[in-house]
N, CA, C and O of each residue as an XYZ file, in Angstrom:
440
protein
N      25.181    -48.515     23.088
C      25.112    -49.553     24.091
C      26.158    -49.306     25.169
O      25.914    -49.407     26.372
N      27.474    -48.939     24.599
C      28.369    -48.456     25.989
C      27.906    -47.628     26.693
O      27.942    -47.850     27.904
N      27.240    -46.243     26.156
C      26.709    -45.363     27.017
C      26.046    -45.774     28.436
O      26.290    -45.382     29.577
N      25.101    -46.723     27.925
C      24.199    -47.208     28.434
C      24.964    -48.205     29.737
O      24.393    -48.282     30.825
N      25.798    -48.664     29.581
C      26.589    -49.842     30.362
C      27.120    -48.704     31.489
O      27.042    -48.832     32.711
N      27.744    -47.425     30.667
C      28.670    -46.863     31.531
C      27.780    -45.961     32.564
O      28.321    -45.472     33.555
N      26.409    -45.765     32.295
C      25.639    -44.816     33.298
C      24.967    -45.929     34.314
O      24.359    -45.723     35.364
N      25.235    -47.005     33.748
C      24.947    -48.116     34.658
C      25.546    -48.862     35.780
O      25.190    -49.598     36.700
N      26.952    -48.174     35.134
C      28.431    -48.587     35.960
C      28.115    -46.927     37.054
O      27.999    -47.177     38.254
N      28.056    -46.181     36.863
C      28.674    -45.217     37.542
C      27.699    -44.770     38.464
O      27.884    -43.764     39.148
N      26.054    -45.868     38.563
C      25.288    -45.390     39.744
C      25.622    -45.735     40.696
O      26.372    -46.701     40.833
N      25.063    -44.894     41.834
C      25.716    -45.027     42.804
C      25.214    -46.948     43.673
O      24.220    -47.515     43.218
N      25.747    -47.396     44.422
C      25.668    -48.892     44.942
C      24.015    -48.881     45.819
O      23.465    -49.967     46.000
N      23.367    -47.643     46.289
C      22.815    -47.440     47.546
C      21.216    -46.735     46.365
O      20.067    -46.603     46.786
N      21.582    -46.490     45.262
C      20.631    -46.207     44.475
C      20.234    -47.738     43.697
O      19.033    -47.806     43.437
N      20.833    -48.646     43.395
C      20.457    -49.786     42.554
C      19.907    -49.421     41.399
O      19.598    -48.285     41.038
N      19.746    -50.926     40.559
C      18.873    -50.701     39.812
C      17.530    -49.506     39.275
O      17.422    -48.815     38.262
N      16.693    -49.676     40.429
C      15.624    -49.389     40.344
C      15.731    -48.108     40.465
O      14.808    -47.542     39.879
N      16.555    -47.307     41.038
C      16.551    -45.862     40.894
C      16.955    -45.551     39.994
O      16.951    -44.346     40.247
N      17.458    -45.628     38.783
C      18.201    -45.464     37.695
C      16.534    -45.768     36.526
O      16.391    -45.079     35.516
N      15.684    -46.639     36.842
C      14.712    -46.570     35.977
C      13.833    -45.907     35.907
O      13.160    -46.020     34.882
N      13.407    -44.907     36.934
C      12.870    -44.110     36.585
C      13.125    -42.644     35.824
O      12.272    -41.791     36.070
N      13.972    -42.347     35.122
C      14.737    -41.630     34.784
C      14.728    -42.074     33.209
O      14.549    -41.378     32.209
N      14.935    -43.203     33.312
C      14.976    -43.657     31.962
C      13.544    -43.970     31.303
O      13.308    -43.726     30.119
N      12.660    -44.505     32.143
C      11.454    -44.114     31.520
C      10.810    -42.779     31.575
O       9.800    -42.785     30.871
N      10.947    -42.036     31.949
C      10.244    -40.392     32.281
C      11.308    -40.133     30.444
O      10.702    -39.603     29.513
N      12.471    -40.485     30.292
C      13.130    -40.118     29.124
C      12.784    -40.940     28.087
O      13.328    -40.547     27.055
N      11.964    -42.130     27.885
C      10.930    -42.745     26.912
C       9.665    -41.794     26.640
O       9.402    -41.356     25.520
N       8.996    -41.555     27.665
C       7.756    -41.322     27.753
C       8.144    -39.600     26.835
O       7.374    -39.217     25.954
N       9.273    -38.843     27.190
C       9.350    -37.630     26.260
C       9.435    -37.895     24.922
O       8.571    -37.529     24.125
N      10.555    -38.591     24.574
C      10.962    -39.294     23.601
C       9.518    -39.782     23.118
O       9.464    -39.374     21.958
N       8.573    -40.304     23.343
C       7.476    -40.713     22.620
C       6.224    -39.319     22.052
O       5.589    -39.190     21.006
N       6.309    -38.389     23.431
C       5.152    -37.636     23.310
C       5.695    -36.409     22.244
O       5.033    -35.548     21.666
N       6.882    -36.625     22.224
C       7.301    -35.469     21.193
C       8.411    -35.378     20.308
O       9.113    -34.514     19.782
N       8.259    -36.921     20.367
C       8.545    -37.466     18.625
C       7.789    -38.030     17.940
O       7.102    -37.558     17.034
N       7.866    -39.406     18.422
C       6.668    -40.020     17.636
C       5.275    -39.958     17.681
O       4.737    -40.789     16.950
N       4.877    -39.573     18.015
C       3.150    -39.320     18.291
C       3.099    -37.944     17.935
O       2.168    -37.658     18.687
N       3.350    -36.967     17.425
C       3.393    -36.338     16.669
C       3.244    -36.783     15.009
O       2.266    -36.576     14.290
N       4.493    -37.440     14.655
C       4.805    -37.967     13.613
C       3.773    -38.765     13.008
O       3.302    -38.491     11.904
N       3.391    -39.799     13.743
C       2.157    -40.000     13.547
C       1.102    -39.623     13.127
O       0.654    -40.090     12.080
N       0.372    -38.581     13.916
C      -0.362    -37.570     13.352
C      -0.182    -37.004     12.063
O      -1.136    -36.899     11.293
N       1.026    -36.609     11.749
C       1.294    -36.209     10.737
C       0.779    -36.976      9.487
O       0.128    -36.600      8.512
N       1.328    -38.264      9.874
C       1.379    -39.840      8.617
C       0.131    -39.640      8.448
O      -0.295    -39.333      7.335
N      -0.766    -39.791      9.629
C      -2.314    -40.099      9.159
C      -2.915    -39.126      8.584
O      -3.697    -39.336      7.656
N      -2.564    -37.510      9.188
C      -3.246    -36.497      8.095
C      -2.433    -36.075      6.736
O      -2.493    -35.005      6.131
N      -1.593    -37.334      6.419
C      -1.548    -36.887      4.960
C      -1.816    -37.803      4.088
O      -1.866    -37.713      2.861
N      -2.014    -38.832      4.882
C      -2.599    -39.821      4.355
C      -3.873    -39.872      3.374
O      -4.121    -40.179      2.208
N      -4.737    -39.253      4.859
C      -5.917    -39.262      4.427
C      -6.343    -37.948      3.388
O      -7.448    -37.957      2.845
N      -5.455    -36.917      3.180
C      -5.191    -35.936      1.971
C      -4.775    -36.258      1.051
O      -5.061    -35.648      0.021
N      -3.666    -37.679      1.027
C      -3.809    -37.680     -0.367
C      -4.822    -38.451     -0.787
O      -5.146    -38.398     -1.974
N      -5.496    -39.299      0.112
C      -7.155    -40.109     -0.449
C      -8.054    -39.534     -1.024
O      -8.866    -39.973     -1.839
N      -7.891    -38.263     -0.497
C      -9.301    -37.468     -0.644
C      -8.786    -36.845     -1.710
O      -9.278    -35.742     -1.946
N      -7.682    -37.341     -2.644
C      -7.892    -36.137     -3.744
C      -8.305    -36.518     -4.941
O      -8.143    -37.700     -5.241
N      -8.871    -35.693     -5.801
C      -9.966    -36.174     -7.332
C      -9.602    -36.011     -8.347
O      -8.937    -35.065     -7.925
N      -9.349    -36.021     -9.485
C      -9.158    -35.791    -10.748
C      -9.656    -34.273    -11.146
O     -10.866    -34.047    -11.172
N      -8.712    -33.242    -11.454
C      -9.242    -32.108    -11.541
C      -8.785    -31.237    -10.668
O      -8.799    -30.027    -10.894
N      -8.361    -31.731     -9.643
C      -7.975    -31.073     -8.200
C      -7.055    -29.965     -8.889
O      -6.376    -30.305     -9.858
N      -7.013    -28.727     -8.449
C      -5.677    -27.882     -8.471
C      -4.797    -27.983     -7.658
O      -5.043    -27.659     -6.496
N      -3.694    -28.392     -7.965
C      -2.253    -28.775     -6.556
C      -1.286    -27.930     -6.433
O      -1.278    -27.017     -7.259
N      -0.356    -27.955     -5.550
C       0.728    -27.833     -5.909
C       1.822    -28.774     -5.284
O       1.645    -29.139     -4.122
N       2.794    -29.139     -5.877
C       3.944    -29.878     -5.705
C       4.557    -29.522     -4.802
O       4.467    -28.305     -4.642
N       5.543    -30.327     -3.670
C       6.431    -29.574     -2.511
C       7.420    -28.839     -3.197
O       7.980    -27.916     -2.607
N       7.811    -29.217     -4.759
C       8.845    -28.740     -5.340
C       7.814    -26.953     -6.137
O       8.128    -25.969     -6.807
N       7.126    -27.259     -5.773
C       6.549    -25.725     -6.339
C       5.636    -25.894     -7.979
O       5.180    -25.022     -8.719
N       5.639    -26.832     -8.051
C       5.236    -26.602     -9.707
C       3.177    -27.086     -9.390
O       2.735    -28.157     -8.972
N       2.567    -26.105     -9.705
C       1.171    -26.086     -9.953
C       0.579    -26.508    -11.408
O       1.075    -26.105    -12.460
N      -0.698    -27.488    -11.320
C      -0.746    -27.896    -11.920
C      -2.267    -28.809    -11.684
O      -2.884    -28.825    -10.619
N      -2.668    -29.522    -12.916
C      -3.849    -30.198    -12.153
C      -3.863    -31.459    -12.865
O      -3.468    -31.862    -13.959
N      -4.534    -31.997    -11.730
C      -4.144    -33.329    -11.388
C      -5.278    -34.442    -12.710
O      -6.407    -34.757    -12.334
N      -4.892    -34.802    -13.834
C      -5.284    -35.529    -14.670
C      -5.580    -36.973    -14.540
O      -6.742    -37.295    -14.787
N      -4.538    -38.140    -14.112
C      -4.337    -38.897    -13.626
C      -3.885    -39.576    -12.090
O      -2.801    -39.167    -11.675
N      -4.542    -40.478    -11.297
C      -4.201    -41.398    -10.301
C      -4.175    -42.815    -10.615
O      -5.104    -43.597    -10.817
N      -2.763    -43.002    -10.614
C      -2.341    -44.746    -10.069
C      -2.482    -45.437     -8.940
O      -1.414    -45.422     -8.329
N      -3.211    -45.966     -8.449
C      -3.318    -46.438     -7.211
C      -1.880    -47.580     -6.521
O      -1.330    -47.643     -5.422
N      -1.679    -48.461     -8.039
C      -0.822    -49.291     -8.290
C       0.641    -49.033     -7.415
O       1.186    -49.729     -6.558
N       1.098    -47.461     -8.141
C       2.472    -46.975     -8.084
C       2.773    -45.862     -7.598
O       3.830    -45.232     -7.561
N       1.362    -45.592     -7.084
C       1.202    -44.433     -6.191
C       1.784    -43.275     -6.427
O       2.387    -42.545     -5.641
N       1.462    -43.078     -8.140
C       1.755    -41.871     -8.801
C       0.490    -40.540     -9.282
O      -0.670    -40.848     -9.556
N       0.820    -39.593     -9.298
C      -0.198    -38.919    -10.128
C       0.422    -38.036    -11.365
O       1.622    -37.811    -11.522
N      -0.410    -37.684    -12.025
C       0.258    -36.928    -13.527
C      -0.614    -35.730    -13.542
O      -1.822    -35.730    -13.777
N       0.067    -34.802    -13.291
C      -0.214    -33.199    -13.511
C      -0.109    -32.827    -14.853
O       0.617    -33.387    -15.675
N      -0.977    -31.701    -15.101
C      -0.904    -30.933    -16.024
C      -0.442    -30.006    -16.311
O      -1.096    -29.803    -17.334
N       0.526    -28.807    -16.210
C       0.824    -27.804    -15.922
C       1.083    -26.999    -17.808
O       0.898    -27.521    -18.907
N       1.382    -26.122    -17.575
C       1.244    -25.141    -18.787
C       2.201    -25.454    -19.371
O       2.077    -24.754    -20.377
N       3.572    -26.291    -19.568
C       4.502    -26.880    -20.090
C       4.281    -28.488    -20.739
O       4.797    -29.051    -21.705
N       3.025    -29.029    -19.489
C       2.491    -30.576    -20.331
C       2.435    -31.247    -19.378
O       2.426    -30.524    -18.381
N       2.389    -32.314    -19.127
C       1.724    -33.512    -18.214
C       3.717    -33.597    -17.856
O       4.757    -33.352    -18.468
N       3.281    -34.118    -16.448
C       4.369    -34.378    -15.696
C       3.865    -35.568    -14.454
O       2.924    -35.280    -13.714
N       4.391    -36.540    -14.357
C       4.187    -37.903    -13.480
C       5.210    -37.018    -11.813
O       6.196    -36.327    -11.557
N       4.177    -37.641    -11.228
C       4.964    -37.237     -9.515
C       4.323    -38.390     -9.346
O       3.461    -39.071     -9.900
N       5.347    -38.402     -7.950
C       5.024    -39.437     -6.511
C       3.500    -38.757     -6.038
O       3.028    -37.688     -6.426
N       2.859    -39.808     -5.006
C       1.759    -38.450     -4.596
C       2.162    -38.267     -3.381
O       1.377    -37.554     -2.756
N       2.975    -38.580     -2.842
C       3.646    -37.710     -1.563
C       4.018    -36.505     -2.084
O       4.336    -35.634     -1.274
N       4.054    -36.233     -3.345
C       4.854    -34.981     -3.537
C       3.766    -33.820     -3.717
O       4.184    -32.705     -4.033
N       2.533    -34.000     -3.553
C       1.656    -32.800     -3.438
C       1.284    -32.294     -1.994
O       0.496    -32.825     -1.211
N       1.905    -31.337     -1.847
C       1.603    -30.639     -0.486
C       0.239    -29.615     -0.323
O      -0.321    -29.588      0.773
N      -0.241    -28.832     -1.369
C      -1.666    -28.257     -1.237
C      -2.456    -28.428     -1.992
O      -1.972    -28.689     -3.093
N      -3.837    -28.410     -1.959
C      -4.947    -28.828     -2.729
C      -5.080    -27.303     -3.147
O      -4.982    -26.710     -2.072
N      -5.233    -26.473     -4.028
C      -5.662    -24.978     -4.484
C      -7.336    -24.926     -4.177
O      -8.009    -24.059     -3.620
N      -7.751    -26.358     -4.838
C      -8.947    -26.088     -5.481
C      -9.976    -26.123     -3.533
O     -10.944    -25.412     -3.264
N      -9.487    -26.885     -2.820
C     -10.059    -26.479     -1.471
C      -9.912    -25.178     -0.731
O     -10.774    -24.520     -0.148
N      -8.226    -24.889     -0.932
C      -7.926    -23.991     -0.408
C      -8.508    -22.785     -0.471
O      -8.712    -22.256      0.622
N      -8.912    -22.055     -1.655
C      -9.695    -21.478     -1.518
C     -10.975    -21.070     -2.468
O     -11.189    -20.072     -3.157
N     -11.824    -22.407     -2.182
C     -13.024    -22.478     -2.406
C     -13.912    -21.559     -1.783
O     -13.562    -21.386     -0.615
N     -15.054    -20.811     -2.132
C     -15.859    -20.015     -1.163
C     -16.100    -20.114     -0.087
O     -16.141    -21.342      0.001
N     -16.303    -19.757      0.856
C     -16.691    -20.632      2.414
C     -18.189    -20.289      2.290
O     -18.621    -19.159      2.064
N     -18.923    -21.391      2.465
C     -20.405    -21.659      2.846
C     -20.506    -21.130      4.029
O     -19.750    -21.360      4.974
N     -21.618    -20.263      4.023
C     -22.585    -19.661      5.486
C     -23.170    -21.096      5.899
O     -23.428    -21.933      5.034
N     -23.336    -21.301      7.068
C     -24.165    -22.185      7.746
C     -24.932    -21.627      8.531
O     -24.345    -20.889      9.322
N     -26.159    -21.680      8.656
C     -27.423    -20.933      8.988
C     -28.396    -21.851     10.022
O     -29.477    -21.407     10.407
């Protein structure tokens, strides 16, 4: 907030107000297009990845551990992997790739 007071103090008398706001919005409008609206994007496409995922799915964890996916809680927004050591409970933010899409055959379309 001082910052803000002191770039406010130090315009010039013959610029006012109003010259000082455009500057500050041109520095919103960046601040929006390439932070948050990005981020965004992001939220919604992982959103909708972790919706789309099924019982059976092959995953893997951001922490690295592969495994497939046995259980979904909707409740606590957990899932329980299987991996070659035994069932293990994650967050489902914590699955970053689907295997079993990834590389599924690719269909010819004709």
């Amino acid at each position: 907030m001082i910052m803000f007071q002191n770039i406010i103090l130090q315009a010039s008398p013959s610029e006012g107000f109003g010259g000082m706001m455009l500057p500050m919005l041109a520095l919103l409008l960046v601040f929006y297009l390439f932070m948050i609206l990005p981020q965004n994007r992001k939220r919604k496409k992982d959103k909708k990845f972790i919706s789309e995922l099924k019982k059976g799915s092959k995953v893997v964890t951001s922490s690295g551990i592969h495994g497939k996916l046995t259980e979904m809680n909707e409740k606590d927004g957990t899932v329980t992997i299987e991996t070659g050591a035994g069932k293990i409970k994650f967050e489902q933010a914590a699955i970053s790739v689907e295997l079993s899409r990834k590389f599924a055959p690719a269909v010819a379309k004709k």
